[in-house]
PDB file of N, CA, C and O in Angstrom:
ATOM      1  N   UNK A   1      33.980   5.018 -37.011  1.00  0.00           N
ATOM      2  CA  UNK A   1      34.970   4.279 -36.243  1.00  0.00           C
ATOM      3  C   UNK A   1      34.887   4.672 -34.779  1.00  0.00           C
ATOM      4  O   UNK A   1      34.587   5.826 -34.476  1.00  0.00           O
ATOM      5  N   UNK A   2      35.197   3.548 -33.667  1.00  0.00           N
ATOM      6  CA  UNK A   2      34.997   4.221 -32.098  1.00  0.00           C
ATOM      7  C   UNK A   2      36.483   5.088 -32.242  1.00  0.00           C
ATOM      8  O   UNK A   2      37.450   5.135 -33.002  1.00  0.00           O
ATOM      9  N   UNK A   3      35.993   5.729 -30.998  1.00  0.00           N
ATOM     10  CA  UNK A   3      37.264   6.768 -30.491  1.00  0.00           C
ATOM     11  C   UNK A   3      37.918   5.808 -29.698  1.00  0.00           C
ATOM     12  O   UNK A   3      38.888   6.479 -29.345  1.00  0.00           O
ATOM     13  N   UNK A   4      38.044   4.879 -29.253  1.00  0.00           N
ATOM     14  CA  UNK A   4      38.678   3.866 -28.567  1.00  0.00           C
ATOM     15  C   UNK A   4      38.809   2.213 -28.689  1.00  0.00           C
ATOM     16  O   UNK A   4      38.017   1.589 -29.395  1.00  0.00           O
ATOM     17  N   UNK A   5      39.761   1.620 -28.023  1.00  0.00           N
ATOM     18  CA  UNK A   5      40.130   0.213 -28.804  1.00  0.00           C
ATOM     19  C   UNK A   5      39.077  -0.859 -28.178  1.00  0.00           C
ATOM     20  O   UNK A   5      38.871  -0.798 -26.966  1.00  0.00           O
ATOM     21  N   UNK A   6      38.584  -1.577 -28.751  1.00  0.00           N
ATOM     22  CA  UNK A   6      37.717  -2.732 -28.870  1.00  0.00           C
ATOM     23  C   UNK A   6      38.357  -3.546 -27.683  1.00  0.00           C
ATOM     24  O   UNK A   6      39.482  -4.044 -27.719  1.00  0.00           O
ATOM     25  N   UNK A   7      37.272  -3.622 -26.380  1.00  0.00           N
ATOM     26  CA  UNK A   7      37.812  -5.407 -25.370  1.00  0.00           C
ATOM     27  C   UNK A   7      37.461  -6.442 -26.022  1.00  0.00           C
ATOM     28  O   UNK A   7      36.360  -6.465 -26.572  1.00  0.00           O
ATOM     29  N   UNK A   8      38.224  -7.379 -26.082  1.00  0.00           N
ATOM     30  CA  UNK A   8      37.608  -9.050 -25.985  1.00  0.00           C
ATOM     31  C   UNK A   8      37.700  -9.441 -24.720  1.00  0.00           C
ATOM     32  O   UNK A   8      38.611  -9.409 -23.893  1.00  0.00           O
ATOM     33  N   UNK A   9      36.622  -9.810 -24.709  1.00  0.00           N
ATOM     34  CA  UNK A   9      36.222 -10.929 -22.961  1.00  0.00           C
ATOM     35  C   UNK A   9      37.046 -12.444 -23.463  1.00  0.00           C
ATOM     36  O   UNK A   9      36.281 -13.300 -23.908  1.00  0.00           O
ATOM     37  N   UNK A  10      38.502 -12.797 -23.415  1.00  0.00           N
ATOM     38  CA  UNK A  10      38.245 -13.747 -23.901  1.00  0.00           C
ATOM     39  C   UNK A  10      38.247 -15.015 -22.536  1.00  0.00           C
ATOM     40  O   UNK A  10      37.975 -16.205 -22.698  1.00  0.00           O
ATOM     41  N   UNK A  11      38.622 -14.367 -21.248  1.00  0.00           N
ATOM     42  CA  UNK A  11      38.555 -15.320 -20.174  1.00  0.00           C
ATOM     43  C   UNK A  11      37.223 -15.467 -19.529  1.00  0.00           C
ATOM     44  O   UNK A  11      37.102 -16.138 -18.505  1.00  0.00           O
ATOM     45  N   UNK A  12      36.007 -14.736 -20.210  1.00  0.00           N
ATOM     46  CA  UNK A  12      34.553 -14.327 -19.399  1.00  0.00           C
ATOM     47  C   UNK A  12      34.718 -14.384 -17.906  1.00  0.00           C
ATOM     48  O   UNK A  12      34.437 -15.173 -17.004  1.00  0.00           O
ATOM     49  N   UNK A  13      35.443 -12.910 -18.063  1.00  0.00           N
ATOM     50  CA  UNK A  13      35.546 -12.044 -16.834  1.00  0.00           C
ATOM     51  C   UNK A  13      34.319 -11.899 -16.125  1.00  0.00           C
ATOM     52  O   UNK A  13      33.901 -12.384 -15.073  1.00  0.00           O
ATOM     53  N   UNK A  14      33.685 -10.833 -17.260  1.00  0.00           N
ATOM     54  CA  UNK A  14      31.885 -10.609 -17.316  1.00  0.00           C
ATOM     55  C   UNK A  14      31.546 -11.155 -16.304  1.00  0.00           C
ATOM     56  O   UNK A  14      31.600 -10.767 -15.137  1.00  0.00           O
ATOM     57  N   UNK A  15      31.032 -12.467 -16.924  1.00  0.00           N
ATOM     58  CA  UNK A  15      30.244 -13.153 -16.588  1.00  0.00           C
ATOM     59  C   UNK A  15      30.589 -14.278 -15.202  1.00  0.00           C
ATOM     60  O   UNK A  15      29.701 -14.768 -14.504  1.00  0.00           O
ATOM     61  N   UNK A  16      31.885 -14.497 -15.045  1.00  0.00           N
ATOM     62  CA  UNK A  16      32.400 -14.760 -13.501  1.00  0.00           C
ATOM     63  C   UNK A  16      32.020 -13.619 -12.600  1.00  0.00           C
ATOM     64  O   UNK A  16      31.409 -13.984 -11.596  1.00  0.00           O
ATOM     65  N   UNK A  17      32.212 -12.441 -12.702  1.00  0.00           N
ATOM     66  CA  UNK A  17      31.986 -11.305 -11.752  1.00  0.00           C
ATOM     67  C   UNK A  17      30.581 -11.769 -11.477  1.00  0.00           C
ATOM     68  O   UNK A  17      30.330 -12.352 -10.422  1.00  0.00           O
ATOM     69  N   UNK A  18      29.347 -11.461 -12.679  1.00  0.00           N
ATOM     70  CA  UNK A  18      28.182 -11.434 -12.107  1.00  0.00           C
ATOM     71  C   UNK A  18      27.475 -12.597 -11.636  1.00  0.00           C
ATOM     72  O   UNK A  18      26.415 -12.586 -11.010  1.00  0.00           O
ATOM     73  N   UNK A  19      28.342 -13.889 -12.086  1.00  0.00           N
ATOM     74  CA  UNK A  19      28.167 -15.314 -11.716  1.00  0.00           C
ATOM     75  C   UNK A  19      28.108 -14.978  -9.975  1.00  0.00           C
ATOM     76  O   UNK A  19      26.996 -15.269  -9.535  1.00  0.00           O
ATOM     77  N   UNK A  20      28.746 -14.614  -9.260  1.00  0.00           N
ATOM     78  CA  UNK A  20      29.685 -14.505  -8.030  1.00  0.00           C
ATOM     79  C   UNK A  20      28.478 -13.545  -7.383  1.00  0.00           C
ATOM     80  O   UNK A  20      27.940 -13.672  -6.283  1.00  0.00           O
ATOM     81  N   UNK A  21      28.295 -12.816  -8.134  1.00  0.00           N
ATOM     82  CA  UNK A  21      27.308 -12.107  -7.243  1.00  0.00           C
ATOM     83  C   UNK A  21      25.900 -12.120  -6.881  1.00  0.00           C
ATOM     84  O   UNK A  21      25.404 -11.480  -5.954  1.00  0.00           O
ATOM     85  N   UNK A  22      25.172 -13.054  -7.842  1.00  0.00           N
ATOM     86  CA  UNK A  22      23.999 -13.836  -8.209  1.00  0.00           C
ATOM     87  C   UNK A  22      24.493 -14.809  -7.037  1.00  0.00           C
ATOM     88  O   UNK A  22      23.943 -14.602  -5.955  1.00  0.00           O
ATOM     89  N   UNK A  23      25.164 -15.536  -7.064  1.00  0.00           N
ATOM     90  CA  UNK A  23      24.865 -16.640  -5.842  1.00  0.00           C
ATOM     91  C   UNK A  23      24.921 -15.586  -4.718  1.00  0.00           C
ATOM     92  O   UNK A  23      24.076 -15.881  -3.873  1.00  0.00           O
ATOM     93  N   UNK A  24      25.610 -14.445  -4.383  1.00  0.00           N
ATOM     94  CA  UNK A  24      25.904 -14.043  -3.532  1.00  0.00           C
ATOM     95  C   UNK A  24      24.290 -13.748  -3.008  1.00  0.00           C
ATOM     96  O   UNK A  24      23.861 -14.221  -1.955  1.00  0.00           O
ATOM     97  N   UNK A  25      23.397 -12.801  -4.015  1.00  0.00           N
ATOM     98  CA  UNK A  25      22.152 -12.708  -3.773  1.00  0.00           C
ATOM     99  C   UNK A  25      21.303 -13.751  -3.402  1.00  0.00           C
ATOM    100  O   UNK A  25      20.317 -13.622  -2.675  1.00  0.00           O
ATOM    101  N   UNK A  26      21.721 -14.844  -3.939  1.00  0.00           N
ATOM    102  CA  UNK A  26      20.556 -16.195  -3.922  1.00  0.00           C
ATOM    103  C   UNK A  26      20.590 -16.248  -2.338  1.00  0.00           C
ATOM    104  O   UNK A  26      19.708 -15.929  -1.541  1.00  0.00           O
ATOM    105  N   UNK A  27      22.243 -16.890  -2.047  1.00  0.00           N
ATOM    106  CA  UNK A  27      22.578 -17.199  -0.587  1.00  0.00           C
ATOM    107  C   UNK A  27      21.669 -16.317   0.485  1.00  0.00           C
ATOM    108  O   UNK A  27      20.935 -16.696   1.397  1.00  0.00           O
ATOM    109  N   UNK A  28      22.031 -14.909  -0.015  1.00  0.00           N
ATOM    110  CA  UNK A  28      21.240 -14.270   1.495  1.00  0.00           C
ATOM    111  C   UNK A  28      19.719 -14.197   1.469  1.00  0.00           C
ATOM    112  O   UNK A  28      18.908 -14.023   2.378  1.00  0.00           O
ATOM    113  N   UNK A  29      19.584 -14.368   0.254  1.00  0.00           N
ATOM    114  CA  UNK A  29      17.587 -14.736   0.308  1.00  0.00           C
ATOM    115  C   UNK A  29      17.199 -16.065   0.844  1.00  0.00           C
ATOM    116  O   UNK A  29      16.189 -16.269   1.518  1.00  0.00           O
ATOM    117  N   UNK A  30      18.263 -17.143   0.421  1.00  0.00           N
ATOM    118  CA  UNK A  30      17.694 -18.466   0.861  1.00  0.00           C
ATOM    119  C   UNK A  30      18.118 -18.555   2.841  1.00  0.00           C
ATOM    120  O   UNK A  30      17.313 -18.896   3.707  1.00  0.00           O
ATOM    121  N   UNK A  31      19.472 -18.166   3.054  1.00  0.00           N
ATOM    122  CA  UNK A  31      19.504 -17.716   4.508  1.00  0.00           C
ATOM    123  C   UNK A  31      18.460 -17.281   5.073  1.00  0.00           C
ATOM    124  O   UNK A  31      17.886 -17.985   5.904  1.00  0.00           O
ATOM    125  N   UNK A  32      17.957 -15.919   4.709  1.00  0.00           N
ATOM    126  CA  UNK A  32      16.950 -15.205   4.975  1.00  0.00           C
ATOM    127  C   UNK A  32      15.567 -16.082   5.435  1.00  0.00           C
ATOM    128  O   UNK A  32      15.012 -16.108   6.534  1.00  0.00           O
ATOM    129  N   UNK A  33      15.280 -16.671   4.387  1.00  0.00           N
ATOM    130  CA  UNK A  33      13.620 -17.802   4.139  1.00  0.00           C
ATOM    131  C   UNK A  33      14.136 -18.584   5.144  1.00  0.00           C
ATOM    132  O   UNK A  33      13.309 -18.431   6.043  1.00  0.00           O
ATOM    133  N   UNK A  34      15.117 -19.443   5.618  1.00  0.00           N
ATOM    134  CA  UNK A  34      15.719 -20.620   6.199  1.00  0.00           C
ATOM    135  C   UNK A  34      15.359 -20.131   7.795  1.00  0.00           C
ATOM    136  O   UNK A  34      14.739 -20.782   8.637  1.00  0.00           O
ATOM    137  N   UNK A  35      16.001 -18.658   7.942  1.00  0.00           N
ATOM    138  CA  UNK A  35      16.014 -18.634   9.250  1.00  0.00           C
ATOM    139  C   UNK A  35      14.219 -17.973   9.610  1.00  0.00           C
ATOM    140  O   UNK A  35      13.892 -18.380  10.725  1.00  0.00           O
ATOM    141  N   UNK A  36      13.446 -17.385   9.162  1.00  0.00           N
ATOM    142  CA  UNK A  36      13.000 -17.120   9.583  1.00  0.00           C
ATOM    143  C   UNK A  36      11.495 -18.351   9.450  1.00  0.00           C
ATOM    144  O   UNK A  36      10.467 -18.300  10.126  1.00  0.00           O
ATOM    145  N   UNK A  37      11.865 -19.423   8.301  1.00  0.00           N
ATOM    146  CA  UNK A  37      11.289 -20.266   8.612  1.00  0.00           C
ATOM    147  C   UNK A  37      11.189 -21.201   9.936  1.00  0.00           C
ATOM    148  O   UNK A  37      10.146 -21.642  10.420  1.00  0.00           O
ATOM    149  N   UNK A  38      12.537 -21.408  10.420  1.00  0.00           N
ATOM    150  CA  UNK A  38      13.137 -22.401  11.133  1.00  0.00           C
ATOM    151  C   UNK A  38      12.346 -21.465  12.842  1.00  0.00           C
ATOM    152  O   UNK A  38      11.957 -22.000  13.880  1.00  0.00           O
ATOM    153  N   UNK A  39      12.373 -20.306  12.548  1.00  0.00           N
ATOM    154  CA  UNK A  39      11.520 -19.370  14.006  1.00  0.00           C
ATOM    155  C   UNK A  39       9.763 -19.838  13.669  1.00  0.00           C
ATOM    156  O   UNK A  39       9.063 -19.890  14.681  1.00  0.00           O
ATOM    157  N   UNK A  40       9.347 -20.034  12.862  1.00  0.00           N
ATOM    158  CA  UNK A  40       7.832 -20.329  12.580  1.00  0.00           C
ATOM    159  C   UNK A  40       7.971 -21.402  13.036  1.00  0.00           C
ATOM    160  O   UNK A  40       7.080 -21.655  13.848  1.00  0.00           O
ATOM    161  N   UNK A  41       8.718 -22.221  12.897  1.00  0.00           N
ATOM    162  CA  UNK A  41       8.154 -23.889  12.607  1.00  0.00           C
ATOM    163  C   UNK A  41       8.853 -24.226  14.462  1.00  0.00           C
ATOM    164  O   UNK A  41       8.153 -24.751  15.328  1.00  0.00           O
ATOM    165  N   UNK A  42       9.763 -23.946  14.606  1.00  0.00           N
ATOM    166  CA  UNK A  42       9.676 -23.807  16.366  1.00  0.00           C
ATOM    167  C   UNK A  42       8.880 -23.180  17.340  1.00  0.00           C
ATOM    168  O   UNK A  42       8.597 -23.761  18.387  1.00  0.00           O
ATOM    169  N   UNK A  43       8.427 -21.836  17.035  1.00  0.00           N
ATOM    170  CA  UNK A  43       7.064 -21.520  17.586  1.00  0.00           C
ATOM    171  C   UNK A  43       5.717 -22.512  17.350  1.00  0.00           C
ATOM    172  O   UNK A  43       4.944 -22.712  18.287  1.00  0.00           O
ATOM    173  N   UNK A  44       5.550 -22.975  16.332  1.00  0.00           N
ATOM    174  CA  UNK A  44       4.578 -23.928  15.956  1.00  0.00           C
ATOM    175  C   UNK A  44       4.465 -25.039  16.696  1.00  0.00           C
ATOM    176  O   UNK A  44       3.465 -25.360  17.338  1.00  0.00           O
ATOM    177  N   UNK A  45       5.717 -25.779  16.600  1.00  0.00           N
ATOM    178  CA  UNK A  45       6.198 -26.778  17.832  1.00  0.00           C
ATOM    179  C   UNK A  45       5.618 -26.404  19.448  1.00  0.00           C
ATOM    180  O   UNK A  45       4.679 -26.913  20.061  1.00  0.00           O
ATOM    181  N   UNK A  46       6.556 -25.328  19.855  1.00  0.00           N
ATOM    182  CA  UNK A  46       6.160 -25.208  21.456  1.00  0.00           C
ATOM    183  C   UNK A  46       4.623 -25.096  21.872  1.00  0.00           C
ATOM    184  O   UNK A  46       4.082 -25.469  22.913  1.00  0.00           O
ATOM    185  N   UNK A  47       3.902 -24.260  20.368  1.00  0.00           N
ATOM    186  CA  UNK A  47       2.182 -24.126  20.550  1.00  0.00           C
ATOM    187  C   UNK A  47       1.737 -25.681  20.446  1.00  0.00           C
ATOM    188  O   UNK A  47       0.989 -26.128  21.315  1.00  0.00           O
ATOM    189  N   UNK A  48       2.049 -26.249  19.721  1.00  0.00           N
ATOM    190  CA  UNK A  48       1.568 -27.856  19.802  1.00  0.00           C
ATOM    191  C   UNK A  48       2.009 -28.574  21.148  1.00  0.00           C
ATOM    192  O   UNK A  48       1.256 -29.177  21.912  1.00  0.00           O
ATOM    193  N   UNK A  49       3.154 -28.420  21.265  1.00  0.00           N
ATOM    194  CA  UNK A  49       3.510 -29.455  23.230  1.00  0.00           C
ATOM    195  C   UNK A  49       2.741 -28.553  23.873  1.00  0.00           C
ATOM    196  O   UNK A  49       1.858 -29.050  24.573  1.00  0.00           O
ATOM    197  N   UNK A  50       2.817 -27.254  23.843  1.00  0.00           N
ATOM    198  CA  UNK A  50       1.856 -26.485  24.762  1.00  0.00           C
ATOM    199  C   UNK A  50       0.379 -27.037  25.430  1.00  0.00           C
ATOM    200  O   UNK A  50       0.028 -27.369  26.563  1.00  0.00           O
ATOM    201  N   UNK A  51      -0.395 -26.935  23.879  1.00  0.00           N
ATOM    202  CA  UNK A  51      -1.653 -27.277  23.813  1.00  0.00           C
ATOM    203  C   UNK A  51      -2.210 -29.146  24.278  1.00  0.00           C
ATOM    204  O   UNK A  51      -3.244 -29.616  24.753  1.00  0.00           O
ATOM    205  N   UNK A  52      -0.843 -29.758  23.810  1.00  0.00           N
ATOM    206  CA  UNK A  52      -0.612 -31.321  24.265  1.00  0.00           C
ATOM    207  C   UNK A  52      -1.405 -31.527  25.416  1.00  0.00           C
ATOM    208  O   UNK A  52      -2.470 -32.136  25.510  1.00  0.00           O
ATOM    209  N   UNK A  53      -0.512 -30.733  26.583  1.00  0.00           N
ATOM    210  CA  UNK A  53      -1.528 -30.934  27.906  1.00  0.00           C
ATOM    211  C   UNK A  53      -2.812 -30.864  28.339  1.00  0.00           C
ATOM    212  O   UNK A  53      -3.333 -31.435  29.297  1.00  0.00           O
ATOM    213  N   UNK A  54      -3.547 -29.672  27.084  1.00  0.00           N
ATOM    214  CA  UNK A  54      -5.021 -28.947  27.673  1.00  0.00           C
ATOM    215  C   UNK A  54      -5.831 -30.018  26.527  1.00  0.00           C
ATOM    216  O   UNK A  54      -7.003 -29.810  26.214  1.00  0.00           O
ATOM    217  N   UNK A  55      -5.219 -30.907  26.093  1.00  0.00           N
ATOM    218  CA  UNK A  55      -6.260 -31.826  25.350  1.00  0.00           C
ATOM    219  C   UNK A  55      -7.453 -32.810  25.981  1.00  0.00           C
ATOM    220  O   UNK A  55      -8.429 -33.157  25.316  1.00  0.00           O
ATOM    221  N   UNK A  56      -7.251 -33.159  27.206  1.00  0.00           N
ATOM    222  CA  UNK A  56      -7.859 -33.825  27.914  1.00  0.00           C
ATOM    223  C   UNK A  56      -8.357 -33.238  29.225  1.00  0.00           C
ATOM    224  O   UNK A  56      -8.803 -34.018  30.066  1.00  0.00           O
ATOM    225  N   UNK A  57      -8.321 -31.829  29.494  1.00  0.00           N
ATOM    226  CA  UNK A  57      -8.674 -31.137  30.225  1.00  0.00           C
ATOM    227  C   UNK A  57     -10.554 -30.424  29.574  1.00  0.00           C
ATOM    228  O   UNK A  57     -10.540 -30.275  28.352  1.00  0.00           O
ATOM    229  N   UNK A  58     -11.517 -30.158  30.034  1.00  0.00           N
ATOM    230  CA  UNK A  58     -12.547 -29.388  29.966  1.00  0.00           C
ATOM    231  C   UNK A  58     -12.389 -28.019  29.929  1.00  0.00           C
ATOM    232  O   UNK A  58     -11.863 -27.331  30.804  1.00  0.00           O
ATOM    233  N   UNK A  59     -12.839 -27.667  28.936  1.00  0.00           N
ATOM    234  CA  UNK A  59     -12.981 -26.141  28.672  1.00  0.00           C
ATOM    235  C   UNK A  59     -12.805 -25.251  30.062  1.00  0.00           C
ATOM    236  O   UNK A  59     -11.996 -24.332  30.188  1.00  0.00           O
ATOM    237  N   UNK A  60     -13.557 -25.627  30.890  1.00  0.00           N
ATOM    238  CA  UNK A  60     -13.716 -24.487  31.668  1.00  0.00           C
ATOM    239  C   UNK A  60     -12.536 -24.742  33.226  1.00  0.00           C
ATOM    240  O   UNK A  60     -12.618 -24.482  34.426  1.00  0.00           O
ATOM    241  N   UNK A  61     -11.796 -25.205  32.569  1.00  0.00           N
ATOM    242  CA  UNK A  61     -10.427 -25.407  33.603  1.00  0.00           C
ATOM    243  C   UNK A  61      -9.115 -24.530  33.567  1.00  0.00           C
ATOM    244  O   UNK A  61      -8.111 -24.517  34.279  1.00  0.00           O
ATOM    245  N   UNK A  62      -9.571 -23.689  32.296  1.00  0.00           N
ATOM    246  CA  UNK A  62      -8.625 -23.129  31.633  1.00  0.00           C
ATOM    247  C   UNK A  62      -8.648 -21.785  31.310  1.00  0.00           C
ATOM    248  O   UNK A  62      -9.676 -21.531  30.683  1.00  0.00           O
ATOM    249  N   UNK A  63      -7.756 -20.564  31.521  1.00  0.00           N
ATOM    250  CA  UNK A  63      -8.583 -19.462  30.607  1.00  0.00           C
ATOM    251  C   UNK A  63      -7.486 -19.085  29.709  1.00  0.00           C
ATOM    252  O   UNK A  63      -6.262 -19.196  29.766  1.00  0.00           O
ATOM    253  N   UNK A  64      -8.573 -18.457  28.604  1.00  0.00           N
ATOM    254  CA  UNK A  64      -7.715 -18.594  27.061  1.00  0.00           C
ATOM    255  C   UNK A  64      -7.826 -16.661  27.079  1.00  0.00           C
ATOM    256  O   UNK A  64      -8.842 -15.966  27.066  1.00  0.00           O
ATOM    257  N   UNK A  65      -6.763 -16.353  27.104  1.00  0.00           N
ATOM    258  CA  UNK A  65      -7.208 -14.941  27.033  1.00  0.00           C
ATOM    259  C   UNK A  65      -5.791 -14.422  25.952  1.00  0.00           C
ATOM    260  O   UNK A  65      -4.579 -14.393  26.167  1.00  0.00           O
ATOM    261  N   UNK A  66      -6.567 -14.082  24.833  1.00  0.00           N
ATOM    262  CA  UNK A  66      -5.988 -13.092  23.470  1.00  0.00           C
ATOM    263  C   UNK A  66      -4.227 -14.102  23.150  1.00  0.00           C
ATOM    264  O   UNK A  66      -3.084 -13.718  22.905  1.00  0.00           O
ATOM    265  N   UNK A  67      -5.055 -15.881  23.383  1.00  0.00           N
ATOM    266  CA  UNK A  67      -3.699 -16.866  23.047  1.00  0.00           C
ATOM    267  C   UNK A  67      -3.181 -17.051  24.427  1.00  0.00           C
ATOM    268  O   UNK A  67      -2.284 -17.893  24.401  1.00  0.00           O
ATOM    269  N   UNK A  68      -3.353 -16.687  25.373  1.00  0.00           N
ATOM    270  CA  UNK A  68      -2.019 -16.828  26.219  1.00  0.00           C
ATOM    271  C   UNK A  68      -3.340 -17.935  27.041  1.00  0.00           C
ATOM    272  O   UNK A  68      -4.505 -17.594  27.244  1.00  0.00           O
ATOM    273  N   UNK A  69      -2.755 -19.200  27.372  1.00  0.00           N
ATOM    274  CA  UNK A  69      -3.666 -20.213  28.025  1.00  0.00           C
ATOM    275  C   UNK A  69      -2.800 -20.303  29.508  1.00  0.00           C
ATOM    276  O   UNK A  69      -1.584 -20.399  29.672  1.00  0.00           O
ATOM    277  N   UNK A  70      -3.929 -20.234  30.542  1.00  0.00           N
ATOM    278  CA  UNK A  70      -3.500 -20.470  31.852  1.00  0.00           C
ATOM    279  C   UNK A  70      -4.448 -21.334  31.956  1.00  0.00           C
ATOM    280  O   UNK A  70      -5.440 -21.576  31.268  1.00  0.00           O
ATOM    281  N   UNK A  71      -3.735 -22.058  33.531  1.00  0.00           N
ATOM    282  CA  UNK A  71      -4.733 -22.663  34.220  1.00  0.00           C
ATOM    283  C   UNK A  71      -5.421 -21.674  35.275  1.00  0.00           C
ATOM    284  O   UNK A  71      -4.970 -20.621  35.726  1.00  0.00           O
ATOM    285  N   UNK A  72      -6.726 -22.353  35.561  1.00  0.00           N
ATOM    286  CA  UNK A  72      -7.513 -21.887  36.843  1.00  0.00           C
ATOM    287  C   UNK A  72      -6.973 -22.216  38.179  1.00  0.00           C
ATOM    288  O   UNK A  72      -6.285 -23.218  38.375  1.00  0.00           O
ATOM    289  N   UNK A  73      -7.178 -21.670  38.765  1.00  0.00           N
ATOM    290  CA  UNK A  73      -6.595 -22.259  40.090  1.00  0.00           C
ATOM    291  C   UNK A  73      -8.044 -22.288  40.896  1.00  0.00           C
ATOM    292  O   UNK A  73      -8.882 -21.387  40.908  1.00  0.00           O
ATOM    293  N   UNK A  74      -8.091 -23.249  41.397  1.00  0.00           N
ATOM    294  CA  UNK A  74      -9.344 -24.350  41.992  1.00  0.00           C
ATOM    295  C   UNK A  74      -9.524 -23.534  43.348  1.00  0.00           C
ATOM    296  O   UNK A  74      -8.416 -23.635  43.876  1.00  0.00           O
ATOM    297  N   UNK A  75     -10.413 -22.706  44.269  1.00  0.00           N
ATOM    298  CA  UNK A  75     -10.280 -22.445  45.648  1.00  0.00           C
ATOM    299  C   UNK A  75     -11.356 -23.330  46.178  1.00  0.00           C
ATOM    300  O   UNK A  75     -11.779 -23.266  47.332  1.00  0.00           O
ATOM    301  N   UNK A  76     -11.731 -24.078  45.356  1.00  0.00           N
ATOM    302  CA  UNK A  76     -13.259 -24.492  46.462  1.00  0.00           C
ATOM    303  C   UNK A  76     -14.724 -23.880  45.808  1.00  0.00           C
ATOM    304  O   UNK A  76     -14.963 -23.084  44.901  1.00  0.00           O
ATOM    305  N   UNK A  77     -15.807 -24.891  47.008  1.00  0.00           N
ATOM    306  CA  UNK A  77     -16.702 -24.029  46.627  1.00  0.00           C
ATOM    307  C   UNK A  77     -17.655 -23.173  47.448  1.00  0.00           C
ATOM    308  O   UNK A  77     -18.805 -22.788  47.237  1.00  0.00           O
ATOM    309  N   UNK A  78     -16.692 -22.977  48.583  1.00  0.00           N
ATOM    310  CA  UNK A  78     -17.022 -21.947  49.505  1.00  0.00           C
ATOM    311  C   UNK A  78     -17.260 -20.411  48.624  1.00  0.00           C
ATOM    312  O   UNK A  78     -16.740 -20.126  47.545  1.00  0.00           O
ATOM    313  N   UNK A  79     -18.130 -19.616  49.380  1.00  0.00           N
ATOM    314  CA  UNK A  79     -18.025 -18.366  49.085  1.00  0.00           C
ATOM    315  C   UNK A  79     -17.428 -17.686  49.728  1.00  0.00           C
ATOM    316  O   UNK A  79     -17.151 -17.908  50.907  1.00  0.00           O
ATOM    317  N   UNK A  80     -17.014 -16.439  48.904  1.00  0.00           N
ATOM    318  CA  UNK A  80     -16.220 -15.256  49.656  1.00  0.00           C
ATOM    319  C   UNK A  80     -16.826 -14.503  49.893  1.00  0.00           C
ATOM    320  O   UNK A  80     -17.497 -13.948  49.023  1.00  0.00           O
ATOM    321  N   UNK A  81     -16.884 -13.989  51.695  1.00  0.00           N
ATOM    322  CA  UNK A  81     -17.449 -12.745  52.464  1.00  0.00           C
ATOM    323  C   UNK A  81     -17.076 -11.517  52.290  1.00  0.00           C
ATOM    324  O   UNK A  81     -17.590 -10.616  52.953  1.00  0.00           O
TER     325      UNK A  81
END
């Protein structure tokens, strides 16, 4: 026999508690994926309008150094003394 009296769950307490806390987990994982998707897919964006402009430009108008794209700046074709 137990040393103590038998619960009935009969309102499924239980299972409301851990109901409650399972979404609680879901929520901050799907938050989580949401926001740090929503930072990829806007960086992705600004690299695409970025690149928009240098589409019709020639390679060598441009310098591409470790991602970061500038323009050249044109002096001529004088030489320097």
């Amino acid at each position: 026999m137990p040393g103590h009296p038998t619960y009935f769950d009969r309102d499924n307490n239980y299972m409301k508690d851990r109901d409650y806390w399972l979404k609680v987990i879901l929520a901050t994982m799907l938050g989580t994926y949401t926001y740090k998707r929503i930072r990829l897919e806007s960086d992705r964006a600004r690299m695409t309008a970025r690149l928009e402009g240098y589409k019709n430009l020639p390679g060598h108008h441009f310098h591409n150094r470790g991602g970061i794209v500038t323009y050249k700046q044109f002096v001529g074709f004088e030489k320097y003394h």
